[in-house]
C-alpha positions in Angstrom: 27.3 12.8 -5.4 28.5 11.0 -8.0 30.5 8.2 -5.7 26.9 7.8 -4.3 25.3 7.5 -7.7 28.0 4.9 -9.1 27.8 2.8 -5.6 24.4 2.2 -6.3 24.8 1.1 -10.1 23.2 4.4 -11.7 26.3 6.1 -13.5 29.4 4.4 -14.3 32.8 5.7 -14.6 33.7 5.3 -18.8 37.6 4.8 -19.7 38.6 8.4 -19.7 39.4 9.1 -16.1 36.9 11.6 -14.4 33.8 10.7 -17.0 30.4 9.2 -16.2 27.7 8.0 -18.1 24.2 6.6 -17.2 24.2 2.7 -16.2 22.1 -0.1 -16.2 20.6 0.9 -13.0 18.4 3.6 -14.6 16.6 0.9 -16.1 15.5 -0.9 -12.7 14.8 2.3 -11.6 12.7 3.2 -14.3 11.4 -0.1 -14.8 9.7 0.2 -10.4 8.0 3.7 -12.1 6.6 2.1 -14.5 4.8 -0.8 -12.6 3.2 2.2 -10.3 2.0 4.3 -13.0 0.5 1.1 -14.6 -1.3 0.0 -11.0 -2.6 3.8 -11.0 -3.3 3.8 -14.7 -5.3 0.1 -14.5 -6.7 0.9 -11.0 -8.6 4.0 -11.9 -11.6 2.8 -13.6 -12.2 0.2 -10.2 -11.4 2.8 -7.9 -14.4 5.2 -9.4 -16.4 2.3 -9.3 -15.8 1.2 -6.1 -15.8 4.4 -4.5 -19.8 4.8 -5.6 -20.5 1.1 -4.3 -18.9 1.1 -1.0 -19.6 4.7 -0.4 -16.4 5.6 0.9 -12.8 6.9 0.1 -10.6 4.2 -1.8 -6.8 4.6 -2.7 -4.0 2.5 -4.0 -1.1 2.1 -1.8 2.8 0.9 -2.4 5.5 0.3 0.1 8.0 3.0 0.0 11.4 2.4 2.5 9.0 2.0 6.4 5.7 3.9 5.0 2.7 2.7 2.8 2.2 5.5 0.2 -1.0 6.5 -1.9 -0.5 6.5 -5.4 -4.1 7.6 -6.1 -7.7 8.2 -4.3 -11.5 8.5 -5.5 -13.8 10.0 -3.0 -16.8 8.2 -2.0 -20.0 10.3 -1.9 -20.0 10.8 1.2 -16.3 11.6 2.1 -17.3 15.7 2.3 -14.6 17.6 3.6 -11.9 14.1 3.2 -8.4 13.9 3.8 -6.4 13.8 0.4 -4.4 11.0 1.2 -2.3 11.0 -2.2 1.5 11.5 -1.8 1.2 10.7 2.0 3.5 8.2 3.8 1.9 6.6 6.1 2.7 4.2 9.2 2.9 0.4 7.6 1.6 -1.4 11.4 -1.2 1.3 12.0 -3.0 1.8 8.2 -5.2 -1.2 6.3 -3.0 -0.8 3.5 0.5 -1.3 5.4 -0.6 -4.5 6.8 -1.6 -5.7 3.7 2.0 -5.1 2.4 3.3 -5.9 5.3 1.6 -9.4 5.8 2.6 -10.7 2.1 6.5 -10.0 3.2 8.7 -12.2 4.2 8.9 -12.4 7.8 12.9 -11.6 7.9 12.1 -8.1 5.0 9.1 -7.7 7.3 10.9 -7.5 11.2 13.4 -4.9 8.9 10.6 -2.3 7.8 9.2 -2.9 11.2 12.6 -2.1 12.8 12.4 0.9 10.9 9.2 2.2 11.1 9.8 2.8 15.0 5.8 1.6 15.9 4.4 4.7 17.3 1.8 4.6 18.6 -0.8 6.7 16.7 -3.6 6.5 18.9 -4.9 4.0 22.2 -6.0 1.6 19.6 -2.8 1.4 17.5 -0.7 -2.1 17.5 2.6 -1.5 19.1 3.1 -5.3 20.3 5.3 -7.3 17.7 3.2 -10.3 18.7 0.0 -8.9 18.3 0.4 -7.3 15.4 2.1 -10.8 13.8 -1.2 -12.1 15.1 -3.1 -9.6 13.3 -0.9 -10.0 10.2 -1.7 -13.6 10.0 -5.3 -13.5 10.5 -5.0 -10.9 7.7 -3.0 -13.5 5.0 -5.4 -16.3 6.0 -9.2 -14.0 5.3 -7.3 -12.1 2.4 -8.0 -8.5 3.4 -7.0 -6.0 6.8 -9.0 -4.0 9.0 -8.1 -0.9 11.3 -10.0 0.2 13.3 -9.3 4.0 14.7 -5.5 2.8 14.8 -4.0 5.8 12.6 -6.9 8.4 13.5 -9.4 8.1 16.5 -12.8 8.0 14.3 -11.1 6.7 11.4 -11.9 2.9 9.9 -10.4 1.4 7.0 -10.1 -2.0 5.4 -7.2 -2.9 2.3 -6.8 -6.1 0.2 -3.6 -6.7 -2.4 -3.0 -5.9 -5.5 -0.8 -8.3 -7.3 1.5 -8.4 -10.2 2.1 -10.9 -13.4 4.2 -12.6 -11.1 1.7 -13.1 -8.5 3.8 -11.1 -6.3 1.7 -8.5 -3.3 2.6 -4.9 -4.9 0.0 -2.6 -3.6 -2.7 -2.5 -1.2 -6.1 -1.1 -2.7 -8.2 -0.4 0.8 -11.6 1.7 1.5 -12.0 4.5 4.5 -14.4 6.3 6.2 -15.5 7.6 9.5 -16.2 5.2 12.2 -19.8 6.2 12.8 -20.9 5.5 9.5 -18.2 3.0 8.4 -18.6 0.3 11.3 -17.0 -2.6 12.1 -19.8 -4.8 10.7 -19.8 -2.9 7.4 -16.7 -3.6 6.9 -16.6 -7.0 7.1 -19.8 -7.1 4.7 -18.1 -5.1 2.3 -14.9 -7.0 2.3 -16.0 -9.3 -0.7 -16.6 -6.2 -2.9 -13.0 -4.6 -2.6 -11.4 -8.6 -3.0 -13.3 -8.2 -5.8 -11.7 -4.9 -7.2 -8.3 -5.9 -6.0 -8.3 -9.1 -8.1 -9.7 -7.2 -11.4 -6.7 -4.8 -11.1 -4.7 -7.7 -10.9 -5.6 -9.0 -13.5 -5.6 -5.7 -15.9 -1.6 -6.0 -14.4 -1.5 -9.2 -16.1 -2.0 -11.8 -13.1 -3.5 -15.3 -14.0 -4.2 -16.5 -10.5 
């Protein structure tokens, strides 16, 4: 355990043969923690907000390894009975949120993830095609938000735009979900604006300028 720990920079072996002591590589460590509690902690008040405007389910998203992860959800008023998302990994080609982390990548860290994610197909409606999805991935960077529709869950719509840091760099998605009945295709798409909207004010509580 150790060996494993000093390989990757966390402990280091001090003078005295057999001895280990913490190493710089806490402080990375630490340091990616932070940045996600502070998206959680400056996201909140927009998530509430948005959750009552859009009417739906909204979470915060990061990439972890192959999966998008939820950091943090606020149920819309209508989202009775809701999946709690929070803590889930989820498939990065077939969620709104995974191909908004996936689409600000670049393309040689993105083939990697999707190399590793295996592509399963979730449902009829999921993208499994590399070239289809790179299609949808690009139409995604160029209208700054994603769509899925019933890809992860048959009756299942969602829609994700990215969070940024200081650096300007894509570090979370933050995306809105709800059935497909209620939360159409159209609605979507008229509701985009609003969540750009939220995505960019978190962005800037994280200290982005853009």
């Amino acid at each position: 355990l150790l060996g494993a720990l000093e390989a990757r920079g966390l402990v280091e072996q001090t003078t005295e043969r057999g001895k280990y002591r913490l190493s710089f590589g806490l402080v990375r460590l630490a340091g990616a923690v932070t940045s996600r509690l502070d998206i959680t902690q400056q996201g909140r008040p927009v998530c509430e907000r948005l959750s009552e405007e859009i009417g739906e389910t909204v979470n915060i998203a990061v990439l972890q390894e192959h999966y998008a992860v939820n950091l943090y959800q606020v149920r819309g008023p209508g989202a009775v009975g809701a999946h709690n998302w929070v803590g889930r990994l989820t498939p990065v080609h077939a969620t709104s949120s995974g191909k908004i982390l996936l689409a600000h990548r670049p393309a040689k860290e993105r083939a990697e993830v999707l190399a590793a994610s295996g592509m399963q197909k979730m449902t009829a409606h999921t993208l499994t095609a590399k070239t289809k999805l790179e299609k949808n991935l690009a139409e995604t960077r160029e209208r700054g938000y994603a769509v899925t529709l019933e890809e992860l869950e048959i009756g299942l719509h969602a829609v994700a735009a990215p969070i940024r840091s200081r650096e300007g760099d894509v570090v979370a998605a933050l995306s809105a979900s709800g059935p497909a009945y209620r939360f159409t295709e159209e609605r979507i798409h008229e509701l985009a604006p609003v969540l750009m909207r939220g995505a960019d004010e978190i962005s800037h509580r994280m200290g982005y300028l853009g």
